[in-house]
Structure formats: C-alpha cells, structure tokens
C-alpha positions in Angstrom: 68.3 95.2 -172.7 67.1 97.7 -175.2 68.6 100.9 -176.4 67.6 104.1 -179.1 69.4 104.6 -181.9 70.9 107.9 -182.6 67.9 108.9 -184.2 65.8 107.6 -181.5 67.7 109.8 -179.0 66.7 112.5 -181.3 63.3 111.9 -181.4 62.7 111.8 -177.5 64.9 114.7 -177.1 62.3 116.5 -178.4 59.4 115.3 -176.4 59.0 117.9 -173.7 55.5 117.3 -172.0 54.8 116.9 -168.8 54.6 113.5 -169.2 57.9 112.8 -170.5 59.4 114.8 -168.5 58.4 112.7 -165.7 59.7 109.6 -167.8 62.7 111.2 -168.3 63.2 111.8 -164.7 61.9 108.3 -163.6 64.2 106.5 -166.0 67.8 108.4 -164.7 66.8 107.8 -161.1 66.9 104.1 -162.4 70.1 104.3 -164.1 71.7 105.1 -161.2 70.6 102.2 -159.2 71.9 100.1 -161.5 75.2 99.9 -159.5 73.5 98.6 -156.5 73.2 95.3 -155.2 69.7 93.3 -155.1 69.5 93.7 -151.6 69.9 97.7 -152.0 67.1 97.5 -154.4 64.9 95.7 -151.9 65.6 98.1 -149.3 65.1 101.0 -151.2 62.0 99.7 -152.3 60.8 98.4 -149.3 60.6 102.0 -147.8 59.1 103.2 -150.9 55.9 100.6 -150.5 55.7 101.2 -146.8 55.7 105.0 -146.9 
C-alpha cells in the first residue's frame, strides 16, 4: 500500500476540480470499506453491477 508524504497531502489539497473532487469522494467511500469482510465487498458490489 501506498501513501503521500506531507507534502504530497499538500499538493492534492489543493487540487479542487471537478475531477478530483470526484477522486476525492471515490477514494473515502473506499476507506470506509476497508473494515468489511470480503464477502461484504462482494455484496456491495454485486448490487452495484446489477443496478
């Protein structure tokens, strides 16, 4: 697993676009999953995909 630096935290703090944001936003819905079990995930994901 990979992680920023301090400075690295600083530098994407300050990318705002519309883009990133969406990053951003992606990226802490995936941080909290990290708690769950693989066969959470699946589930989760399953009803993504067949939405």
């Amino acid at each position: 697993m990979l992680s920023l630096t301090a400075n690295g935290d600083h530098v994407v703090e300050k990318l705002s676009s519309e883009y990133f944001q969406r990053i951003k936003y992606l990226l802490s819905f995936l941080e909290q999953s990290k708690s769950d079990t693989t066969s959470a995930l699946q589930k989760q994901l399953n009803s993504t995909f067949s939405s």
